[in-house]
C-alpha positions in Angstrom: 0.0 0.0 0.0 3.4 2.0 -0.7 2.5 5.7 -1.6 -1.5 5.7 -1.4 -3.6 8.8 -0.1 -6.9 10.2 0.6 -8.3 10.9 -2.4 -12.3 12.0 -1.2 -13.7 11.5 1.7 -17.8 11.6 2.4 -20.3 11.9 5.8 -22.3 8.9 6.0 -24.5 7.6 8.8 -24.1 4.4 10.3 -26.8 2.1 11.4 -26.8 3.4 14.7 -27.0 6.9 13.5 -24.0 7.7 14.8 -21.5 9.8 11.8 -18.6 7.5 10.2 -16.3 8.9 7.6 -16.1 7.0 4.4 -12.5 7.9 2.8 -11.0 6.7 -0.5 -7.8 6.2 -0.9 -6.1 6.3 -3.7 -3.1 4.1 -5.0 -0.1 4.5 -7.1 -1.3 1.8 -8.9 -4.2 3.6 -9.7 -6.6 1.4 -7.4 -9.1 2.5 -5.2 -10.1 1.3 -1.8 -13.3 2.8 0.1 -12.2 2.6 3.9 -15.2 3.1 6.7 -14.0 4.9 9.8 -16.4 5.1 12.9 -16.5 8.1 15.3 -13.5 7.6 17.0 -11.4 6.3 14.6 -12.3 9.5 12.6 -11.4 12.1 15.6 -7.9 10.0 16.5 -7.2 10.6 12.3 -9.1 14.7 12.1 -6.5 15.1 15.4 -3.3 12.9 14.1 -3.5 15.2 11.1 -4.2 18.7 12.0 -7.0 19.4 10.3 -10.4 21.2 10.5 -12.9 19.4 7.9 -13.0 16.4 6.8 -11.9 17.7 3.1 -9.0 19.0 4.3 -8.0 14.9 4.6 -7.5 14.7 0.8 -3.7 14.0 -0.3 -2.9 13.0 3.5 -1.2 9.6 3.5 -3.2 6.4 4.0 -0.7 5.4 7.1 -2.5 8.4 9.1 -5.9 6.6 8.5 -4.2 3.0 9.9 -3.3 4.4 12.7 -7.1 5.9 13.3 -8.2 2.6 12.8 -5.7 0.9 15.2 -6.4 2.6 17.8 -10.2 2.7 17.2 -9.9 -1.1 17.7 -7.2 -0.7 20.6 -10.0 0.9 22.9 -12.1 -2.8 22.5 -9.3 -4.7 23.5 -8.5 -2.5 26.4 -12.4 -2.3 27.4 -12.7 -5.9 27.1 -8.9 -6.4 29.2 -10.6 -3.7 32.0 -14.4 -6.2 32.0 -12.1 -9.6 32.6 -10.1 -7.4 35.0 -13.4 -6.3 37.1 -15.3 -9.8 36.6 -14.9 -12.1 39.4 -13.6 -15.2 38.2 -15.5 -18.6 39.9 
């Protein structure tokens, strides 16, 4: 995925009505991949890159919106670490 980018990115709603960010990125290759990116992946990837709007994304590199999604997933593993912690085991 050497050298691919945000190429457009779109508002949509999700099922539970909650904004995700639907971003395109764009290869060298001249492919085209339609990522989803839920609420919090979205602000860790509008914060990780400095910018205001969401079409102020286009040209950033698709390694900013990996890392969004990382640690979008992260925050479930550590949720469900903290429930095993806090469960009393029989």
């Amino acid at each position: 995925m050497s050298g691919a980018i945000i190429k457009h990115v779109q508002i949509a709603a999700a099922h539970d009505g909650i904004a995700e960010l639907i971003v395109t990125l764009a290869f060298e290759n001249g492919g085209q991949s339609l990522v989803t990116l839920d609420e919090y992946a979205t602000s860790q990837l509008m914060e990780s890159t400095g910018a205001d709007q969401p079409e102020d994304l286009t040209g950033t590199g698709w390694e900013h919106v990996r890392d969004a999604l990382a640690a979008s997933s992260a925050r479930y593993l550590n949720e469900q670490e903290q429930d095993q912690r806090e469960t009393p085991h029989v």
